[in-house]
RODO-2510 file (C-alpha; in nm, 4 decimals, decimal comma):
residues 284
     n   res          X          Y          Z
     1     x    15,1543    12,3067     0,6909
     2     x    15,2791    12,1613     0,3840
     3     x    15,4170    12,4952     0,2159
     4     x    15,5225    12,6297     0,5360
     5     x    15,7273    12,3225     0,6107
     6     x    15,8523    12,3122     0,2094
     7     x    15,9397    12,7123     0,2603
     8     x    16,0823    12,7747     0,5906
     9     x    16,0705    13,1514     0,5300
    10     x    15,7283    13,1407     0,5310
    11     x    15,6713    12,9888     0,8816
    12     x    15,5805    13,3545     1,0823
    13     x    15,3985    13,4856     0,7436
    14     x    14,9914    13,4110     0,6801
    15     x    15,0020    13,2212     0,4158
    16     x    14,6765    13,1905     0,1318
    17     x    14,6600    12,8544    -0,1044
    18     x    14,3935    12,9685    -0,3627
    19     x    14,3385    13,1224    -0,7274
    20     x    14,4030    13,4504    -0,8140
    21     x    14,2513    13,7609    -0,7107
    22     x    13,9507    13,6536    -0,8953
    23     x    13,9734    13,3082    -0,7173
    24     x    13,8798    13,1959    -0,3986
    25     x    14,0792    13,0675    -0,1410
    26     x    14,1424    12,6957    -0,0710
    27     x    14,2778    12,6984     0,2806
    28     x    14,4677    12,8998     0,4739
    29     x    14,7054    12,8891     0,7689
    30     x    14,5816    13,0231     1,1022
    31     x    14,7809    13,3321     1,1302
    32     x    14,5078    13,4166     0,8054
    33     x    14,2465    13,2854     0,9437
    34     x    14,2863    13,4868     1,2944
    35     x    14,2355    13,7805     1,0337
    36     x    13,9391    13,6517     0,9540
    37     x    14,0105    13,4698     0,6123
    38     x    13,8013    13,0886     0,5353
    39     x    13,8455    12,8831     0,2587
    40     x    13,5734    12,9136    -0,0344
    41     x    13,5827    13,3213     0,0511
    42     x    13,7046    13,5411    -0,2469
    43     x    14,0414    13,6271    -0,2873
    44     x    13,9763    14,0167    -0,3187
    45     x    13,8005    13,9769     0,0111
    46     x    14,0871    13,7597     0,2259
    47     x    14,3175    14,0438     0,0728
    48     x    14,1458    14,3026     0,2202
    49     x    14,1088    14,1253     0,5618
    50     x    14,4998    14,0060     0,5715
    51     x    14,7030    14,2437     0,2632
    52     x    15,0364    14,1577     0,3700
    53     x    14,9413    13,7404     0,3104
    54     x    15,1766    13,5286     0,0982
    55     x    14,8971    13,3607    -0,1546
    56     x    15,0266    13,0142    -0,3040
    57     x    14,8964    12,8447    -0,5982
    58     x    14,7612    12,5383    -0,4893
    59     x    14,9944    12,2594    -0,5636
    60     x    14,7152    11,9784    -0,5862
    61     x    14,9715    11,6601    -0,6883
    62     x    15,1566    11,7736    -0,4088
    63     x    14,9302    11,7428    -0,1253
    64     x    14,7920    11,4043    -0,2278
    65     x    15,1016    11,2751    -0,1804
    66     x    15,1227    11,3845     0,1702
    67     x    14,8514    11,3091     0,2285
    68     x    14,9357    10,9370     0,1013
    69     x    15,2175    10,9348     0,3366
    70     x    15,0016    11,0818     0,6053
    71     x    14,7547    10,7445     0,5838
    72     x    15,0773    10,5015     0,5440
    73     x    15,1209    10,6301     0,8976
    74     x    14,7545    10,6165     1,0143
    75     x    14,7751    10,2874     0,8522
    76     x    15,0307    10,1458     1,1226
    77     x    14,7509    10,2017     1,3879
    78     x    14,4742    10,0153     1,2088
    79     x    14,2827     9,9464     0,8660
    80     x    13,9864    10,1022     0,9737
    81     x    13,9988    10,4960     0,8819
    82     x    13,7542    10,6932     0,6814
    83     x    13,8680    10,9611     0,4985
    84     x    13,7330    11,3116     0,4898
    85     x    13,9549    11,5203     0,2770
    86     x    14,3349    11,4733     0,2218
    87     x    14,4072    11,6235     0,5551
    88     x    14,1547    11,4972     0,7772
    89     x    13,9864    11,1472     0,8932
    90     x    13,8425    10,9301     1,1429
    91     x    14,0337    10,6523     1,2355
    92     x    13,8762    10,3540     1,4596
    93     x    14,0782    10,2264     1,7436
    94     x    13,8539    10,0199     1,9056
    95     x    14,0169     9,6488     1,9749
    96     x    14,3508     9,8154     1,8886
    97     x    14,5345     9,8565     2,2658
    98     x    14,6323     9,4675     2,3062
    99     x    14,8051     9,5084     1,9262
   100     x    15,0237     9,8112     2,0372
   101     x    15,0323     9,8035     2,3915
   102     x    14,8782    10,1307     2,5035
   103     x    14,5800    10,2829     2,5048
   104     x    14,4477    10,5346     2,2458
   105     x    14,5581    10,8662     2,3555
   106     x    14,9039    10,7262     2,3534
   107     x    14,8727    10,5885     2,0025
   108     x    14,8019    10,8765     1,8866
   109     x    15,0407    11,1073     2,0687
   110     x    15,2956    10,8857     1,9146
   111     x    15,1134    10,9613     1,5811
   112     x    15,1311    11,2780     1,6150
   113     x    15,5484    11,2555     1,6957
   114     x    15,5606    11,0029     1,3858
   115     x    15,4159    11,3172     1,1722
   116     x    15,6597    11,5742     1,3080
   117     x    15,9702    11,3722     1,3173
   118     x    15,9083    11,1910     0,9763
   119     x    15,7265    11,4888     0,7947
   120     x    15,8057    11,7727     0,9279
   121     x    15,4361    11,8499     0,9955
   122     x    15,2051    11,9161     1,2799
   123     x    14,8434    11,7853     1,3161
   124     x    14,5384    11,8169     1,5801
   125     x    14,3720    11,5261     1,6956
   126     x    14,0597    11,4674     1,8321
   127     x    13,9906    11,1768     2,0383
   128     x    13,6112    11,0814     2,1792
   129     x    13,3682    10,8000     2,2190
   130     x    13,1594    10,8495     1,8752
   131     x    13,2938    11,0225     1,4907
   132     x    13,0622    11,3917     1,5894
   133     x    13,2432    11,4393     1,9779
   134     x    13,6039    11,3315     1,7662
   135     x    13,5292    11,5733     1,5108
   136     x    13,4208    11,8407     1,7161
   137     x    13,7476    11,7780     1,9984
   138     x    13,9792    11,7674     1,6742
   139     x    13,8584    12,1491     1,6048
   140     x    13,9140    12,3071     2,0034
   141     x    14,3207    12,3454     1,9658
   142     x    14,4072    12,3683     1,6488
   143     x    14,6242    12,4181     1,5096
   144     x    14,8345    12,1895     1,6899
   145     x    14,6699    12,0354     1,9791
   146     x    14,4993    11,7623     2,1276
   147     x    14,1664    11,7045     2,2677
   148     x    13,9733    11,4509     2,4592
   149     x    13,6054    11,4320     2,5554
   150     x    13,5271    11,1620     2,7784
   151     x    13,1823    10,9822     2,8004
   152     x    13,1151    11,0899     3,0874
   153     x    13,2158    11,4133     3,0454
   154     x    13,0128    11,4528     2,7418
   155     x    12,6985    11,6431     2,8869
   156     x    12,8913    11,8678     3,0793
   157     x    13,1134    11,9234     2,7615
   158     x    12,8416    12,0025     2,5077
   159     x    12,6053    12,2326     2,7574
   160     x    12,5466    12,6164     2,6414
   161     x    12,7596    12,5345     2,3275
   162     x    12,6382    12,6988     2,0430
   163     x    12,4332    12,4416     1,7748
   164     x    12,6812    12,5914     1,4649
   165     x    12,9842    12,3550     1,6124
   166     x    12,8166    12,0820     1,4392
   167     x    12,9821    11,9804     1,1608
   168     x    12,7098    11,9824     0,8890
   169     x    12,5176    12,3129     1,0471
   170     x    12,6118    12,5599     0,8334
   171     x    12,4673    12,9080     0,8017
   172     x    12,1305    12,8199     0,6013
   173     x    12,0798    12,5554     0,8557
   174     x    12,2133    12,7801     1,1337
   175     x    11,9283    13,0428     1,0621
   176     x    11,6404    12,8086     1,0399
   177     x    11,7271    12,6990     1,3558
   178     x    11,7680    13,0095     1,5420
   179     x    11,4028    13,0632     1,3994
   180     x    11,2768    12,8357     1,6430
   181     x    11,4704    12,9423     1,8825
   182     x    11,7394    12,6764     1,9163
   183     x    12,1084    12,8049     1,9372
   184     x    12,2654    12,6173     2,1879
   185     x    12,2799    12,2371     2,3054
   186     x    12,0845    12,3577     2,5865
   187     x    11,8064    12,4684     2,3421
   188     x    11,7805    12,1188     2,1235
   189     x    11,7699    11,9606     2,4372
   190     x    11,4708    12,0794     2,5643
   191     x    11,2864    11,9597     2,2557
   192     x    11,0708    11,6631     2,2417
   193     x    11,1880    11,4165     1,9580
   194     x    10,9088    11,4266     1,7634
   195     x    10,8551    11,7948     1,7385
   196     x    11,1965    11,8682     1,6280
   197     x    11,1731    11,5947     1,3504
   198     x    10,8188    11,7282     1,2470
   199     x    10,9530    12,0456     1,2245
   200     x    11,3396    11,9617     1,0888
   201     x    11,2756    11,5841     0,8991
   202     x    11,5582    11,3536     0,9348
   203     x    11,7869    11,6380     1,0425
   204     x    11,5466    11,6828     1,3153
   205     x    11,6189    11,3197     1,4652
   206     x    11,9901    11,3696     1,4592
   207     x    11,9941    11,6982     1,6244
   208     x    11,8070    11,5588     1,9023
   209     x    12,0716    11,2238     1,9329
   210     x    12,3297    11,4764     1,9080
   211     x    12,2451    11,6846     2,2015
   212     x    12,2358    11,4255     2,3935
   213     x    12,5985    11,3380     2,2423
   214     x    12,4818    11,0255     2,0779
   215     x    12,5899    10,9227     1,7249
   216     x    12,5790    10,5712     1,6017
   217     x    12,7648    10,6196     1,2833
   218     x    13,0458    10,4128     1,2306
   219     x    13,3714    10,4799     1,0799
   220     x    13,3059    10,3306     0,7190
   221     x    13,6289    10,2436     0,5743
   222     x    13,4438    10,1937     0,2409
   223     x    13,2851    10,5322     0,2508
   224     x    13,1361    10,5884    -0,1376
   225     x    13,2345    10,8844    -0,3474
   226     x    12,8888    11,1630    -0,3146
   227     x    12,9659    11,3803    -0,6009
   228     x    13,2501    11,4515    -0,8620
   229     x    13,2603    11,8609    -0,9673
   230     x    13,4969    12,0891    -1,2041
   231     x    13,4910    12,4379    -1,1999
   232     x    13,7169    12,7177    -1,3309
   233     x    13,7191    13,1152    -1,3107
   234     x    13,7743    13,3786    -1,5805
   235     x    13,9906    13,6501    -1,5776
   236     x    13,7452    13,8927    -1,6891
   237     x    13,3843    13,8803    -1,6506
   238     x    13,2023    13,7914    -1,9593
   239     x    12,8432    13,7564    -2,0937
   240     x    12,9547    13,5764    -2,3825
   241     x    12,7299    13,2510    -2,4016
   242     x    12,9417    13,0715    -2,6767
   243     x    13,2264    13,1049    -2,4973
   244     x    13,0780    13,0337    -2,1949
   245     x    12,8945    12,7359    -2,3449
   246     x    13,2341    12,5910    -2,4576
   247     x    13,3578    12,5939    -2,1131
   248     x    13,0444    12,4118    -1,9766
   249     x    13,1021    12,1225    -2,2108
   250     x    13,5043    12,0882    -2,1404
   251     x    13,3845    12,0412    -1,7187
   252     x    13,1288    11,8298    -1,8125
   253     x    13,3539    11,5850    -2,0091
   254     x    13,6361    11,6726    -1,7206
   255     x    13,3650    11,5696    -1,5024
   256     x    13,2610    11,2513    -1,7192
   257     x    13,6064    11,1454    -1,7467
   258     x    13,6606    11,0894    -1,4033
   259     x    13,3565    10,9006    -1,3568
   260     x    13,3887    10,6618    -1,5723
   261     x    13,7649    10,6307    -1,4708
   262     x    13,5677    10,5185    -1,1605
   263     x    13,2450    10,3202    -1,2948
   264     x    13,0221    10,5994    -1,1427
   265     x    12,7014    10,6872    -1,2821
   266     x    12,5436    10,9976    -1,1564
   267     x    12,1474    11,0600    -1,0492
   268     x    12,1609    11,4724    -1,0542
   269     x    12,3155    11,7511    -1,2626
   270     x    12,3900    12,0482    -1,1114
   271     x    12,5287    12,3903    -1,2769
   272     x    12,6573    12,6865    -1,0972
   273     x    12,6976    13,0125    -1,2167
   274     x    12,8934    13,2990    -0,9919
   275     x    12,8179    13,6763    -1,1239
   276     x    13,0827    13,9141    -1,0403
   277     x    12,9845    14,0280    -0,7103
   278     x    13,0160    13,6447    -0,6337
   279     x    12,5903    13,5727    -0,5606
   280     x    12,5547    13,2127    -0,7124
   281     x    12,2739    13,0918    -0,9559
   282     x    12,2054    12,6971    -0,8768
   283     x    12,0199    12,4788    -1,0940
   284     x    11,9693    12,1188    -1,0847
***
């Protein structure tokens, strides 16, 4: 939205924010993404899928500062909002209709207006009873829409929907599930509670509170930073372990700098290496 509202020419065009061809892609606008492009998929690859895309350099700086302008205005509605990336975040509205005089679908229609007319940018709300249903209505009309699921429309809502539109569930977790059978709502549901958290742990308990469409999580203003990463990509693939070596000890300190810019001390270590047919070697 940002570089499409910055370059007017490029409003009808998919557009690619990422690296270069040896990069990956950052995000992309939906006329890419009806192509088939997502963000963290190799450049090379969204090229194939959608040649005639414009692909940006991300502009980093720029965004946060959007996005900084985004909260001011998310910050007129009320002090309780949990970020969860520079363009997305749960706000809490509860107690808030007697301050502005409406209810919350109207405060954030008139968000959404605010956005437009002061911005120049669009957005997609979601707007439900607990953070997974607002998270999940924020992704049915994108990408400029909005969505409500009601409490008591809940059940209704979430029945024969595929398990993978929780946010979380992503294809490792996707494929242990369809190993015991369970790929819809419809399928967790019929689960007793404590076989699907023998079988899944703690994620086991929440799937079964979320097929019922219950989440007691709150929206934590205060939410702590979970990790702190660097990475970079070469231009040419390379064996060479001095020079590689070099370039794990610059992230590291990169990585170092910013937590102690932030009094963070870390409890795990993890390196990542991608080969050149992008498979990934994790250790920790």
């Amino acid at each position: 939205s940002v570089e499409k509202r910055d370059n007017p020419d490029l409003r009808d065009k998919p557009v690619i924010v990422g690296g270069a061809h040896r990069g990956v892609v950052s995000t992309c606008c939906y006329l890419a993404r009806i192509r088939g492009v997502r963000s963290a998929m190799p450049m090379f690859q969204a090229l194939r899928l959608c040649p005639e895309a414009v692909v940006i350099k991300p502009r980093g700086w720029h965004y946060a500062a959007v996005s900084k302008q985004i909260r001011a205005l998310m910050d007129d509605l009320t002090p309780v909002i949990e970020p969860l990336s520079l363009d997305e975040a749960f706000l809490d509205l509860t107690g808030t209709e007697r301050l502005h005089h409406a209810p919350p679908a109207v405060m954030l229609a008139r968000l959404l207006k605010r956005m437009e007319d002061e911005l120049g940018l669009t957005g997609s709300v979601g707007l439900s009873h607990n953070k997974f249903l607002a998270k999940v209505a924020s992704d049915l009309d994108k990408p400029r829409g909005f969505s409500v699921i009601g409490k008591g429309d809940t059940a209704t809502f979430l029945k024969g929907k595929p398990v993978r539109m929780i946010w979380g569930v992503g294809l490792a977790t996707q494929t242990t599930l369809e190993s015991a059978g369970i790929r819809t709502f419809d399928d967790l549901e019929r689960w007793d509670r404590k076989d699907l958290t023998a079988r899944f742990g703690a994620i086991g308990d929440r799937l079964w509170h979320l097929a019922r469409g219950v989440d007691h999580r709150r929206v934590n203003p205060n939410e702590p930073m979970r990790s702190i990463s660097a990475e970079t990509t070469f231009d040419e693939d390379t064996s060479d372990r001095d020079l590689l070596d070099g370039h794990v000890w610059r992230l590291a300190e990169r990585v170092a700098d910013r937590a102690k810019a932030k009094d963070l001390a870390g409890r795990t270590v993890t390196l990542k290496l991608k080969r050149a047919d992008f498979t990934a070697i994790t250790r920790r």
